[in-house]
Structures are given as structure tokens and as C-alpha cells.
N, CA, C and O atoms as a Tripos MOL2 file, in Angstrom:
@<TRIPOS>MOLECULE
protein
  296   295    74     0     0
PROTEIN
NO_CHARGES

@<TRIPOS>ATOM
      1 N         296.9640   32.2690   32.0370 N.3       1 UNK1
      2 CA        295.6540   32.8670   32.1510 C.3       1 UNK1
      3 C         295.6000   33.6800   33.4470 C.2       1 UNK1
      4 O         296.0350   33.3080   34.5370 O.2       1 UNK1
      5 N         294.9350   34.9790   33.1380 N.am      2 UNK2
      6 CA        294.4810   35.6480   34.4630 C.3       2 UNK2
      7 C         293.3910   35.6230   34.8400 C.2       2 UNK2
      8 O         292.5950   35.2330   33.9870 O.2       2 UNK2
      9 N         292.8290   35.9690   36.1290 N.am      3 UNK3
     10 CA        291.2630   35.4950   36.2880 C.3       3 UNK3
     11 C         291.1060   37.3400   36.5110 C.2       3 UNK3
     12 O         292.0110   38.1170   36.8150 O.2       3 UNK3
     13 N         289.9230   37.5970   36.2900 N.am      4 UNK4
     14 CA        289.2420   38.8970   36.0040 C.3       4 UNK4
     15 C         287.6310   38.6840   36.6040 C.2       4 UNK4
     16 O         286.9850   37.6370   36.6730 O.2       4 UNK4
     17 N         287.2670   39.9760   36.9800 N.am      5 UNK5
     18 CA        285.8320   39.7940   37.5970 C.3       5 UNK5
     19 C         284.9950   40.4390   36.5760 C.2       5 UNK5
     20 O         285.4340   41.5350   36.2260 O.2       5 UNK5
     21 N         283.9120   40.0620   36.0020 N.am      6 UNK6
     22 CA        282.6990   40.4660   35.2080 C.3       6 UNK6
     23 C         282.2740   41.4140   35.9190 C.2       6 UNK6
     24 O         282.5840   41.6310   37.0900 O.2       6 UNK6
     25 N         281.3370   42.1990   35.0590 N.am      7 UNK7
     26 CA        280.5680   43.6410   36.1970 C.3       7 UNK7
     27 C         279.4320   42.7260   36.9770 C.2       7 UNK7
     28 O         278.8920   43.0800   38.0260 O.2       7 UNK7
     29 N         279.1880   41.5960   36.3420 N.am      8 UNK8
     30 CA        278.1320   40.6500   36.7650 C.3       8 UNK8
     31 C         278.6030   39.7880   37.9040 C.2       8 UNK8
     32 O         277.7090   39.1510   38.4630 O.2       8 UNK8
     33 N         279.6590   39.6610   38.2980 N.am      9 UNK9
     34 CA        280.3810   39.5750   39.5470 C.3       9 UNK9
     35 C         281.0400   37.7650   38.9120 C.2       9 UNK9
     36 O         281.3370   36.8770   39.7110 O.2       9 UNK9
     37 N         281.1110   37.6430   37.7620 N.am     10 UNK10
     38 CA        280.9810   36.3200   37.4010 C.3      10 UNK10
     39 C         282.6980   36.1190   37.2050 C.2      10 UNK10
     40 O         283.1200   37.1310   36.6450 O.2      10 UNK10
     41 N         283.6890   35.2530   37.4540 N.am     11 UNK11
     42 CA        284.8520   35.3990   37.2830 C.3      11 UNK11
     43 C         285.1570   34.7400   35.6300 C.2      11 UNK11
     44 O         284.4340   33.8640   35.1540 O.2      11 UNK11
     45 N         286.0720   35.1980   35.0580 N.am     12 UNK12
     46 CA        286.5620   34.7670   34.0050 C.3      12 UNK12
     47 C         288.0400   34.5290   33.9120 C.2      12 UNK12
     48 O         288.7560   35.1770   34.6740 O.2      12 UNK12
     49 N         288.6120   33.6460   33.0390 N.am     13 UNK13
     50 CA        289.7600   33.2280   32.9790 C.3      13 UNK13
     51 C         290.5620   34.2680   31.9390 C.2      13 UNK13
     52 O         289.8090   35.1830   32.2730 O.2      13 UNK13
     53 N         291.3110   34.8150   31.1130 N.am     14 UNK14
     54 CA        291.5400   35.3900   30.5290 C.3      14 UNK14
     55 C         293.3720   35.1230   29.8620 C.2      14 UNK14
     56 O         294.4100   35.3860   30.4680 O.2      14 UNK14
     57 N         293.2450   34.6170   28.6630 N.am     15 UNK15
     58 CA        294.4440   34.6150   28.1560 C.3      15 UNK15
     59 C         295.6070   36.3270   28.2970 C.2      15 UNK15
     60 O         295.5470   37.4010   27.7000 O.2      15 UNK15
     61 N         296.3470   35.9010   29.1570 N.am     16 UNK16
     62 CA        296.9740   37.5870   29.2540 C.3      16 UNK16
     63 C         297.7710   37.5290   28.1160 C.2      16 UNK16
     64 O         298.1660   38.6850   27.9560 O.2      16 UNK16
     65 N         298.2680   36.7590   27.1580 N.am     17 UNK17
     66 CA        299.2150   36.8960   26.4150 C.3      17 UNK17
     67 C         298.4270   37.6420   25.0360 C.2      17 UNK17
     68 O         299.1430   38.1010   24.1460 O.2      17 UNK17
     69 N         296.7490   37.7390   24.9140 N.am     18 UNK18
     70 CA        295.7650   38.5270   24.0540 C.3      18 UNK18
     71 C         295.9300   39.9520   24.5460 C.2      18 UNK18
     72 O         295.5950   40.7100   23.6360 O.2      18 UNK18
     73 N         296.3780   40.7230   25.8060 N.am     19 UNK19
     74 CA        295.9850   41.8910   26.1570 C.3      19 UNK19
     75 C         296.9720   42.6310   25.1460 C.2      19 UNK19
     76 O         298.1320   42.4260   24.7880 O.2      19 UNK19
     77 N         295.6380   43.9370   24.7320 N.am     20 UNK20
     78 CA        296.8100   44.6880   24.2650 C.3      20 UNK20
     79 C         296.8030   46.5510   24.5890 C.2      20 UNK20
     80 O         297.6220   47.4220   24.2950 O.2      20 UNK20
     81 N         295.7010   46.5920   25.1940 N.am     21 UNK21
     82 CA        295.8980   47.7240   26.2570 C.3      21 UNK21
     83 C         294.3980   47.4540   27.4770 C.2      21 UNK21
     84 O         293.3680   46.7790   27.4820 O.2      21 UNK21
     85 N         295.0370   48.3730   28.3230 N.am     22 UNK22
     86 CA        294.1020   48.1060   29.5400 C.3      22 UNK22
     87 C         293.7870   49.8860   29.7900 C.2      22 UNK22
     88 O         294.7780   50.5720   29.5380 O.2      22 UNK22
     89 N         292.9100   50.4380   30.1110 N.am     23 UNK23
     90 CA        291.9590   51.0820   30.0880 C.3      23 UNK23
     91 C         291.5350   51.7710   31.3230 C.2      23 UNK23
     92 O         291.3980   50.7840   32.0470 O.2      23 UNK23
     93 N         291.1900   52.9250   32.1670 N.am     24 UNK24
     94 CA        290.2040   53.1740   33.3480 C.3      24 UNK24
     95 C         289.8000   54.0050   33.1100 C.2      24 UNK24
     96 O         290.5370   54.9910   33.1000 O.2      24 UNK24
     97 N         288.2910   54.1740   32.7440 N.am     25 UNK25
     98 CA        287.9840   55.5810   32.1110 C.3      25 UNK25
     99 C         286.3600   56.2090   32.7000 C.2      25 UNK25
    100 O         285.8290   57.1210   32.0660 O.2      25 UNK25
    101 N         285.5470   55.5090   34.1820 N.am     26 UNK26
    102 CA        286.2340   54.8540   35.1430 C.3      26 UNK26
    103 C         286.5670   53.6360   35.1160 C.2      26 UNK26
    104 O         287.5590   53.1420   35.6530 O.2      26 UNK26
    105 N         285.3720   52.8510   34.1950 N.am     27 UNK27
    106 CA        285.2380   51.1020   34.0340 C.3      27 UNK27
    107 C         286.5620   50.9710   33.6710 C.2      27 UNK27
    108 O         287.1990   51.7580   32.9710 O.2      27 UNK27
    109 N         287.1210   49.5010   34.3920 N.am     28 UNK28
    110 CA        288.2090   48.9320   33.6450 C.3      28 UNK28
    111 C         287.8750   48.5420   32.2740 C.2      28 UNK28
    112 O         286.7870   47.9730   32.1870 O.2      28 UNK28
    113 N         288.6500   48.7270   30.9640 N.am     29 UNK29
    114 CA        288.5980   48.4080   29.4760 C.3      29 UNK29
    115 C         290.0210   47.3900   29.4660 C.2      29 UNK29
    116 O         291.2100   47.6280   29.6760 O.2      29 UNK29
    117 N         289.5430   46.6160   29.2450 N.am     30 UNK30
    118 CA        290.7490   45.6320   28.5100 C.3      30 UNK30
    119 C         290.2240   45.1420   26.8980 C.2      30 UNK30
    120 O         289.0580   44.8470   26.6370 O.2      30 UNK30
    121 N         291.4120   45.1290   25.8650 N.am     31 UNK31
    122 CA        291.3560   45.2640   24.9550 C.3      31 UNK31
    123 C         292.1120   44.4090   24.2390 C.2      31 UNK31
    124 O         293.2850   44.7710   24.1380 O.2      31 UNK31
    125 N         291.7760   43.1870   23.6010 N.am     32 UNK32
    126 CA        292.5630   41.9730   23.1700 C.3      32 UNK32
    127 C         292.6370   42.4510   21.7060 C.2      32 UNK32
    128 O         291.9000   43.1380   20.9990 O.2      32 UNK32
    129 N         294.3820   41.5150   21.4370 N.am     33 UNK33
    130 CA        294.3890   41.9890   20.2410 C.3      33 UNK33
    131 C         293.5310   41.3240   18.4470 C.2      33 UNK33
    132 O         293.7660   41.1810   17.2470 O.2      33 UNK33
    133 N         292.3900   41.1180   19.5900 N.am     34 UNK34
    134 CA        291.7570   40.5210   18.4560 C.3      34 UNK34
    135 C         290.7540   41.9100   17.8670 C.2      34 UNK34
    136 O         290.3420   42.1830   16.7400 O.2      34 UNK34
    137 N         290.5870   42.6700   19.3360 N.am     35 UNK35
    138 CA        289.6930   43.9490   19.5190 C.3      35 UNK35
    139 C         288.4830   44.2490   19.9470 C.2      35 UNK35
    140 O         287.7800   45.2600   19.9310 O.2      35 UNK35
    141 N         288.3450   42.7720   20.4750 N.am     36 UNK36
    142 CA        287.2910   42.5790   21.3800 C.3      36 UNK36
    143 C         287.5210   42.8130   22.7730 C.2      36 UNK36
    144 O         288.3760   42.1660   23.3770 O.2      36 UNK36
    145 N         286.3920   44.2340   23.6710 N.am     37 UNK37
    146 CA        286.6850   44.9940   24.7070 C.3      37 UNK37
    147 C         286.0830   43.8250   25.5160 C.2      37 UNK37
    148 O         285.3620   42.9410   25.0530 O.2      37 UNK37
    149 N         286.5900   43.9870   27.1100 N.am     38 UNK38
    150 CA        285.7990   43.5520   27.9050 C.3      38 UNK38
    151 C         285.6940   44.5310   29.2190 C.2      38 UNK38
    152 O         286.5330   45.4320   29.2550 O.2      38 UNK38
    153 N         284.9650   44.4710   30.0590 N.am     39 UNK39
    154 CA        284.7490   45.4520   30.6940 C.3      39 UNK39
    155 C         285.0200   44.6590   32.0180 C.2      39 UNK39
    156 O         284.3680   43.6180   32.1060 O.2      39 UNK39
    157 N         285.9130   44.9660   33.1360 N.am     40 UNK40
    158 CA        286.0090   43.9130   34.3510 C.3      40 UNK40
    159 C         285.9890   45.2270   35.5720 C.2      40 UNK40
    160 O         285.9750   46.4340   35.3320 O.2      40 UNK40
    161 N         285.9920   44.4670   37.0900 N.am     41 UNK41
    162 CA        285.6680   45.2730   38.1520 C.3      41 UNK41
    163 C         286.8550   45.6730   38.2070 C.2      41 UNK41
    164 O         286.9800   46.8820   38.4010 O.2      41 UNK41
    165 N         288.0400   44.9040   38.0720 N.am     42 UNK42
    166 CA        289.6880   45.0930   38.7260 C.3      42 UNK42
    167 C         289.8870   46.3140   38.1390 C.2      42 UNK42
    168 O         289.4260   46.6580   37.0510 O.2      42 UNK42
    169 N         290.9480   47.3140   39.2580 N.am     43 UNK43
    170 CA        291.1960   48.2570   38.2980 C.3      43 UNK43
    171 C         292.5300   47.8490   37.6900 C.2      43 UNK43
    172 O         293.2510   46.9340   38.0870 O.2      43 UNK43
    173 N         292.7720   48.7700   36.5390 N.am     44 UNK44
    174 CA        293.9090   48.6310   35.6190 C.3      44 UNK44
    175 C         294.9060   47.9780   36.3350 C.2      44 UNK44
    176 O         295.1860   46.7840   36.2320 O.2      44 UNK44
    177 N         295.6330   49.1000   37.3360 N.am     45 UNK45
    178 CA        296.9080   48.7300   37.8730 C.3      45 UNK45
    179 C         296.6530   47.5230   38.4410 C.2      45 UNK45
    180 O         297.7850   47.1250   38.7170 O.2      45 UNK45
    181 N         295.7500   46.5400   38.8530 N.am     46 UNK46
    182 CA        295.6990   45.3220   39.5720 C.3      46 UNK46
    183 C         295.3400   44.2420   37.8470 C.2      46 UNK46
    184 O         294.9970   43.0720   37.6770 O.2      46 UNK46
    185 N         295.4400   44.6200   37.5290 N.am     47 UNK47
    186 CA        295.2180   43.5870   36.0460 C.3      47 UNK47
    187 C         296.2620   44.0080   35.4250 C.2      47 UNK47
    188 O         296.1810   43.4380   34.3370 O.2      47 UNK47
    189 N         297.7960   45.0550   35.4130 N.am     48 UNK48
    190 CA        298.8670   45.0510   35.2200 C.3      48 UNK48
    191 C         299.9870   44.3280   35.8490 C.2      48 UNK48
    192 O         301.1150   44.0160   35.4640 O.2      48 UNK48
    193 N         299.2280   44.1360   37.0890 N.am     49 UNK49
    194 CA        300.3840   43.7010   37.9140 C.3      49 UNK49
    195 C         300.2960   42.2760   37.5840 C.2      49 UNK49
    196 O         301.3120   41.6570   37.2680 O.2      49 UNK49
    197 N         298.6690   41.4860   37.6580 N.am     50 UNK50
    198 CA        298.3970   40.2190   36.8800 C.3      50 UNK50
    199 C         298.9460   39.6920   35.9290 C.2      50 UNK50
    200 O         299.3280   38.5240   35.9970 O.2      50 UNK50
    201 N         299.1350   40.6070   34.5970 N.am     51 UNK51
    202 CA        300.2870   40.3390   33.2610 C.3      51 UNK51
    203 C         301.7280   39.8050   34.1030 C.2      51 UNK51
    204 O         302.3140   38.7390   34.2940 O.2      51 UNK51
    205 N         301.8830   41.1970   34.4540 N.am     52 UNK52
    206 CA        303.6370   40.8740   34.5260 C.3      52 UNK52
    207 C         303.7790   39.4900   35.5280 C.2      52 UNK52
    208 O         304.8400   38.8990   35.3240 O.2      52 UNK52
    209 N         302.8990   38.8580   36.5810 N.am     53 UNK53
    210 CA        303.1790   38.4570   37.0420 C.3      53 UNK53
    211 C         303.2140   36.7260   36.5150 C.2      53 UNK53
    212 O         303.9770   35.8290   36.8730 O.2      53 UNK53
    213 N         301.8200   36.6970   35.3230 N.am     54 UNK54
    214 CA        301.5390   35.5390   34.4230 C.3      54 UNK54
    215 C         303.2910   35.4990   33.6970 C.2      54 UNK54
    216 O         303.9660   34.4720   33.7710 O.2      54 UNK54
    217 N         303.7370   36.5960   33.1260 N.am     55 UNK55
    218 CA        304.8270   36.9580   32.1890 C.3      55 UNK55
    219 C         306.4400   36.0550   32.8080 C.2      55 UNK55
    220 O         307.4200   35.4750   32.3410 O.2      55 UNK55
    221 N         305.9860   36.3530   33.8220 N.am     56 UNK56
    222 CA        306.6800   35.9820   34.9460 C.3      56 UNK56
    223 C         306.8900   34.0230   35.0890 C.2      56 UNK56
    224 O         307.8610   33.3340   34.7800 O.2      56 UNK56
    225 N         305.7030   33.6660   35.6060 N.am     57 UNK57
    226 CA        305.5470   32.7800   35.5840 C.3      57 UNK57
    227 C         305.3230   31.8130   33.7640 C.2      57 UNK57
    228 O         305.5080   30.5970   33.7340 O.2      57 UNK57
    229 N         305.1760   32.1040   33.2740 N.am     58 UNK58
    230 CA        305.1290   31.5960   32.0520 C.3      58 UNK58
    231 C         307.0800   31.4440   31.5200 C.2      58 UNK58
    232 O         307.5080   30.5790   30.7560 O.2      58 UNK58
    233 N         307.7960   32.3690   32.0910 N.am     59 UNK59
    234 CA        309.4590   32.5550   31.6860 C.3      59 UNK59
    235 C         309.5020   33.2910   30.0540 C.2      59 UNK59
    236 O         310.2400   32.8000   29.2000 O.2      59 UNK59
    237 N         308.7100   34.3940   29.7750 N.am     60 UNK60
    238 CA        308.7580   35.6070   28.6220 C.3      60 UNK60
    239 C         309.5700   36.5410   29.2920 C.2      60 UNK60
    240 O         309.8600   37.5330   28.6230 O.2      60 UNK60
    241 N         309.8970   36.4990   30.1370 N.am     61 UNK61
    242 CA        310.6360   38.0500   30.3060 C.3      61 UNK61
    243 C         312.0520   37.0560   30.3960 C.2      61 UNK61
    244 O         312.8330   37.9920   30.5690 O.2      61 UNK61
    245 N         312.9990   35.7610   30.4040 N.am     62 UNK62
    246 CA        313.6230   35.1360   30.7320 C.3      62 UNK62
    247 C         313.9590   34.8050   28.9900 C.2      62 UNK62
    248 O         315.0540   34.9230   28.4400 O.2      62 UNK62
    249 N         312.7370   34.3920   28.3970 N.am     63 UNK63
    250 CA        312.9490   33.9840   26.9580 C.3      63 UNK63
    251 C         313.6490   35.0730   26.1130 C.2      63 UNK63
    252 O         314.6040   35.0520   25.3360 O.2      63 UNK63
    253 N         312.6300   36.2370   26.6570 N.am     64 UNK64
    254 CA        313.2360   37.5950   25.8620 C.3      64 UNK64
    255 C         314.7040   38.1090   25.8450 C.2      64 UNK64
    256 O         315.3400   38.1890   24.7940 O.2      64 UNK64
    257 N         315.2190   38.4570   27.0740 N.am     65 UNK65
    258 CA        316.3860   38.4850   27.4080 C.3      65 UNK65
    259 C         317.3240   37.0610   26.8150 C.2      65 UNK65
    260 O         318.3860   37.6170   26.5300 O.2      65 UNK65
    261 N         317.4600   36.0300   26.5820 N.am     66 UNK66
    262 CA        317.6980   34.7630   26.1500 C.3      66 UNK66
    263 C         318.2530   35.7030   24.4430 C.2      66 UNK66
    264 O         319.2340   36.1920   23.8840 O.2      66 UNK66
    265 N         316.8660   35.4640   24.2840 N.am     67 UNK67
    266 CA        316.9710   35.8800   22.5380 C.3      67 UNK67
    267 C         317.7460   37.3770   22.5140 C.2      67 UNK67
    268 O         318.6890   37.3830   21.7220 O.2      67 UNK67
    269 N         317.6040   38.2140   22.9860 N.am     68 UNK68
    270 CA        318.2880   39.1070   22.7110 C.3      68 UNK68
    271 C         320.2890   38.9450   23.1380 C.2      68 UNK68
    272 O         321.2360   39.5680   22.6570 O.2      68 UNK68
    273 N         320.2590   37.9710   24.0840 N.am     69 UNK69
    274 CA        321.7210   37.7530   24.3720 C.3      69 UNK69
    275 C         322.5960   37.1720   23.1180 C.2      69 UNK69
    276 O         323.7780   37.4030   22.8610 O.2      69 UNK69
    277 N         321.6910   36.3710   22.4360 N.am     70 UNK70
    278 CA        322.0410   35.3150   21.1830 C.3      70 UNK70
    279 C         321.9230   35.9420   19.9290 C.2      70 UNK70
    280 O         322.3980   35.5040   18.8810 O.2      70 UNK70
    281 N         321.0770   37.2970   20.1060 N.am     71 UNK71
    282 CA        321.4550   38.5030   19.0350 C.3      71 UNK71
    283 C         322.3320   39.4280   19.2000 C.2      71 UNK71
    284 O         322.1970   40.2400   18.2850 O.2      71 UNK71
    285 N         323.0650   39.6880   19.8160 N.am     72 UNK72
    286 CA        323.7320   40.5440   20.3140 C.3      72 UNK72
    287 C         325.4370   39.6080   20.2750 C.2      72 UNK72
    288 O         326.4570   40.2360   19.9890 O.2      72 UNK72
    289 N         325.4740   38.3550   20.5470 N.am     73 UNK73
    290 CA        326.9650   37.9660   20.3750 C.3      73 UNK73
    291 C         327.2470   37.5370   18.6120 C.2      73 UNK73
    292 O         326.5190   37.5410   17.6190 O.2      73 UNK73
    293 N         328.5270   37.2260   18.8350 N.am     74 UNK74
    294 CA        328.9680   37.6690   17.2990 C.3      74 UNK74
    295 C         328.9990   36.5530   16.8740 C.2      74 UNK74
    296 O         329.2970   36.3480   15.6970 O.2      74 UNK74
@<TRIPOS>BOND
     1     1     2 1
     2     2     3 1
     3     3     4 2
     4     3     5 am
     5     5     6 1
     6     6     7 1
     7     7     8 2
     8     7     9 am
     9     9    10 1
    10    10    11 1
    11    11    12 2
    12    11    13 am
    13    13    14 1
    14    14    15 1
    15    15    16 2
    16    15    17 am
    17    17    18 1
    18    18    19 1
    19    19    20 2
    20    19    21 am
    21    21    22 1
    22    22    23 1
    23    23    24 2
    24    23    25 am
    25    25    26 1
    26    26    27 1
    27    27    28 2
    28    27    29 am
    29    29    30 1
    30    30    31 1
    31    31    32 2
    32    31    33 am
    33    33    34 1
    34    34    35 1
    35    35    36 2
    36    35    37 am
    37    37    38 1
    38    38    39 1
    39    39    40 2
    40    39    41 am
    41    41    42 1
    42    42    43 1
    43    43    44 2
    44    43    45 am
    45    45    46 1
    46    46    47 1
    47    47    48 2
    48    47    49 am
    49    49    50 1
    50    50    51 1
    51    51    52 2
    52    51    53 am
    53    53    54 1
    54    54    55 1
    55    55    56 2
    56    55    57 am
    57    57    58 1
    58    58    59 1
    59    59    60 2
    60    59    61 am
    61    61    62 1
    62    62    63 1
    63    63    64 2
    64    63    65 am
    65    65    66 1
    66    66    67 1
    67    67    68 2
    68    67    69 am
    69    69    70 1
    70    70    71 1
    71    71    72 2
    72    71    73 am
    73    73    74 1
    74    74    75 1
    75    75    76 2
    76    75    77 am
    77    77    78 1
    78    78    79 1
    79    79    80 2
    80    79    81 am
    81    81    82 1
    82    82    83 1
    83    83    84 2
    84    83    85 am
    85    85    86 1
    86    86    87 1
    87    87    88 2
    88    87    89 am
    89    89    90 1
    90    90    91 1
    91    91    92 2
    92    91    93 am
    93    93    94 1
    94    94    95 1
    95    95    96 2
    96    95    97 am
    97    97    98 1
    98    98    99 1
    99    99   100 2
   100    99   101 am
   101   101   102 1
   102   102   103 1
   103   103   104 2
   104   103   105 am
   105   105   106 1
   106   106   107 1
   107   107   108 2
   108   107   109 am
   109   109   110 1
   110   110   111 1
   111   111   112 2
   112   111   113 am
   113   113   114 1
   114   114   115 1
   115   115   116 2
   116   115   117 am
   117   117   118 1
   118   118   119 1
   119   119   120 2
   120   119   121 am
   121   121   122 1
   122   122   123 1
   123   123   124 2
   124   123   125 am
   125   125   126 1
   126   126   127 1
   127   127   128 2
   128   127   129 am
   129   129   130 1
   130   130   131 1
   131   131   132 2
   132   131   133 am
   133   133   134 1
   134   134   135 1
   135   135   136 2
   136   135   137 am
   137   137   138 1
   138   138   139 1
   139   139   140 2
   140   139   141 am
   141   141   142 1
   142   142   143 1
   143   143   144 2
   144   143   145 am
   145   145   146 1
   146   146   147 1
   147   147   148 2
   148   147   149 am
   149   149   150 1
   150   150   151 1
   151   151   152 2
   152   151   153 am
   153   153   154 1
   154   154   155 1
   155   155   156 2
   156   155   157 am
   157   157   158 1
   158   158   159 1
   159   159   160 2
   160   159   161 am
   161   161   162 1
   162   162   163 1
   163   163   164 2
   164   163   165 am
   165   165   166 1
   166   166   167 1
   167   167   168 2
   168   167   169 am
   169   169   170 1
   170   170   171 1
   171   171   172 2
   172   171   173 am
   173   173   174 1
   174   174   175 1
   175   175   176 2
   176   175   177 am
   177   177   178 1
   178   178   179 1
   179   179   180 2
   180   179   181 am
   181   181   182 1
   182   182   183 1
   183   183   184 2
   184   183   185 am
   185   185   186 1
   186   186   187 1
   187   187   188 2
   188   187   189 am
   189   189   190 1
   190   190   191 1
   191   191   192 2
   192   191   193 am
   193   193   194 1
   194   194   195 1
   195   195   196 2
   196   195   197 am
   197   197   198 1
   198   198   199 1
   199   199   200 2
   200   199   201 am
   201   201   202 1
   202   202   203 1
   203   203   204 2
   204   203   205 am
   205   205   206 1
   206   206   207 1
   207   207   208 2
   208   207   209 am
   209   209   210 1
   210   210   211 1
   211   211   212 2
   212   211   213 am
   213   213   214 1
   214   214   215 1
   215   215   216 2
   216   215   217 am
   217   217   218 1
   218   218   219 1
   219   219   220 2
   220   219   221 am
   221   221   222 1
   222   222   223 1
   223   223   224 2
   224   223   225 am
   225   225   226 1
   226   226   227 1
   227   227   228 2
   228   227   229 am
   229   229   230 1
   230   230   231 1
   231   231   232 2
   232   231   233 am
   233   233   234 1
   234   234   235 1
   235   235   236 2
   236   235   237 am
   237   237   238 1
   238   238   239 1
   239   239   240 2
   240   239   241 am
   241   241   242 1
   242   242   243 1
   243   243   244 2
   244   243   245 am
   245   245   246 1
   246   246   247 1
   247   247   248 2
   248   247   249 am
   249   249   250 1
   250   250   251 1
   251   251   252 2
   252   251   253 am
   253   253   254 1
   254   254   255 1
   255   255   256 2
   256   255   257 am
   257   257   258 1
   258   258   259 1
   259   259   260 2
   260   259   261 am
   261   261   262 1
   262   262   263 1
   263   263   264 2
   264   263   265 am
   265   265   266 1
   266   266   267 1
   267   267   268 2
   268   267   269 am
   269   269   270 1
   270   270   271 1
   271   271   272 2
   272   271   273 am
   273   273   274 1
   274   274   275 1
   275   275   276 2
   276   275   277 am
   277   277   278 1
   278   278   279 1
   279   279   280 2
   280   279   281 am
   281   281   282 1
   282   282   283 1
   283   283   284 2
   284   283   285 am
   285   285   286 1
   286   286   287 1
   287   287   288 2
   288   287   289 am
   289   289   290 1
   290   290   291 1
   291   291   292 2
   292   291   293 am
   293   293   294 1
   294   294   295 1
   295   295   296 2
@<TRIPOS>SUBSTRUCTURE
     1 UNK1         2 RESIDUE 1 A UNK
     2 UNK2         6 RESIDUE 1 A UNK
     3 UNK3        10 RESIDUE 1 A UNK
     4 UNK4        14 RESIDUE 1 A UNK
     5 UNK5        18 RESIDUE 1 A UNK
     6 UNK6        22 RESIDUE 1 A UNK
     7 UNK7        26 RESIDUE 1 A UNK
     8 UNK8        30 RESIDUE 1 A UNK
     9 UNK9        34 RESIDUE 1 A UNK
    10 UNK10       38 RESIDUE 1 A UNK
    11 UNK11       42 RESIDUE 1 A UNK
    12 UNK12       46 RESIDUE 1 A UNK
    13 UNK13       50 RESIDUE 1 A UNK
    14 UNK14       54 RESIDUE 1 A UNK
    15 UNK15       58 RESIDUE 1 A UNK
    16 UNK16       62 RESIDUE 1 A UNK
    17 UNK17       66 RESIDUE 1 A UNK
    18 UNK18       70 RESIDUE 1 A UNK
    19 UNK19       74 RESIDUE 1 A UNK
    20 UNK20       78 RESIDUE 1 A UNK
    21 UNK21       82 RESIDUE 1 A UNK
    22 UNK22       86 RESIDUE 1 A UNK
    23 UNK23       90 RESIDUE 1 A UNK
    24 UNK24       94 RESIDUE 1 A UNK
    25 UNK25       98 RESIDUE 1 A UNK
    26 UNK26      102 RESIDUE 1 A UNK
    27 UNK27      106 RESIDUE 1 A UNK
    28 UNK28      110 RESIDUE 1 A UNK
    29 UNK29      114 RESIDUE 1 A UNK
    30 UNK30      118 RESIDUE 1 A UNK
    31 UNK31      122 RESIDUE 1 A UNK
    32 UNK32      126 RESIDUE 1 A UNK
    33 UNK33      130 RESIDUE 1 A UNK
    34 UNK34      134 RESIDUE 1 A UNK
    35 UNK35      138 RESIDUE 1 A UNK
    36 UNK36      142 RESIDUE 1 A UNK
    37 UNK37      146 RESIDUE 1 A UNK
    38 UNK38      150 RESIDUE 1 A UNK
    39 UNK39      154 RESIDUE 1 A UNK
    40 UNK40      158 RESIDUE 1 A UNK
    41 UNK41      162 RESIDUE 1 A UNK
    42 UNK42      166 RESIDUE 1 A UNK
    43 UNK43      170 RESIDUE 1 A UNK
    44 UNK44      174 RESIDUE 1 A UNK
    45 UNK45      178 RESIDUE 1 A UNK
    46 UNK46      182 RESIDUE 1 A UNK
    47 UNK47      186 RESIDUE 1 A UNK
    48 UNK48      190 RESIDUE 1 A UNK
    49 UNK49      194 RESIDUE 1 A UNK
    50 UNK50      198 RESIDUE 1 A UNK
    51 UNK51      202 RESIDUE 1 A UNK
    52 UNK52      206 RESIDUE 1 A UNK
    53 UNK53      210 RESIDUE 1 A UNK
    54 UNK54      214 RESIDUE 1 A UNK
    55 UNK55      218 RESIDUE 1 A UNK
    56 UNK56      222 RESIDUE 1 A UNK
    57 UNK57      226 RESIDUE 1 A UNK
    58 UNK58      230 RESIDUE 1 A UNK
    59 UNK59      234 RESIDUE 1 A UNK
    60 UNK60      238 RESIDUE 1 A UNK
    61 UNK61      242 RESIDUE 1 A UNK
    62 UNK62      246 RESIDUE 1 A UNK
    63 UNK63      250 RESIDUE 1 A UNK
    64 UNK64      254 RESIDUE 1 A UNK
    65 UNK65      258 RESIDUE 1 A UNK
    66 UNK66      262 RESIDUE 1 A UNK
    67 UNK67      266 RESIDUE 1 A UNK
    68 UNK68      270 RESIDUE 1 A UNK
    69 UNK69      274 RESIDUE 1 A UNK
    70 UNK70      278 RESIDUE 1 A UNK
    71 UNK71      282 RESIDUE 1 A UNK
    72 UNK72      286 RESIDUE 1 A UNK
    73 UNK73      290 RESIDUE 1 A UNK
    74 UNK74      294 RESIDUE 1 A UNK
């Protein structure tokens, strides 16, 4: 989970593994793939860096590479 700020200044928890694009148009738009928008203070690039860093800590970028090594030998 990432934490995100409401325009209401209220913090929220946020499953990052739902994001499926993020948005500045100026409001931050984050966009789950359910397709429900939410609108937060952070800008984009600081709620990108949040993913990769959940991605990180969760071991998906470790799993991925994993699975692709075990597709790739014969």
C-alpha cells in the first residue's frame, strides 16, 4: 500500500498494485484498474516513485525477472 493525500488533506492508504495510470493535468489523476479516478495532492512523479518503490519492497520486480529466467532456459 501507498499512502496518498486527499484534496481534503485527509491521507489514504492505497493498494499500488490497482494503479493503472497516473495523470497531471494539473490535479494529480490516478486511475485503478477497476476505473475508479481519484484525485490526490502528490504530484505524479512522487506517486511513481511510491509504486516502484512498494514494487520494490513487495519483491515483483525480483519475481518477474525469476519467471522470465525459468522461461527462457531450455
Amino acid at each position: 500500500m501507498i499512502s496518498v493525500t486527499r484534496l481534503n488533506g485527509t491521507q489514504m492508504w492505497l493498494n499500488a498494485l490497482l494503479i493503472e495510470t497516473v495523470e497531471e493535468t494539473p490535479d494529480t489523476y490516478i486511475t485503478l484498474v477497476t476505473g475508479k479516478r481519484l484525485i490526490v495532492l502528490e504530484k505524479a512523479v512522487d506517486i511513481i516513485v511510491l509504486v516502484k518503490q512498494y514494487n520494490q519492497e513487495i519483491g515483483v520486480n525480483n519475481a518477474t525477472i525469476k519467471v522470465q529466467q525459468m522461461e527462457e532456459s531450455p
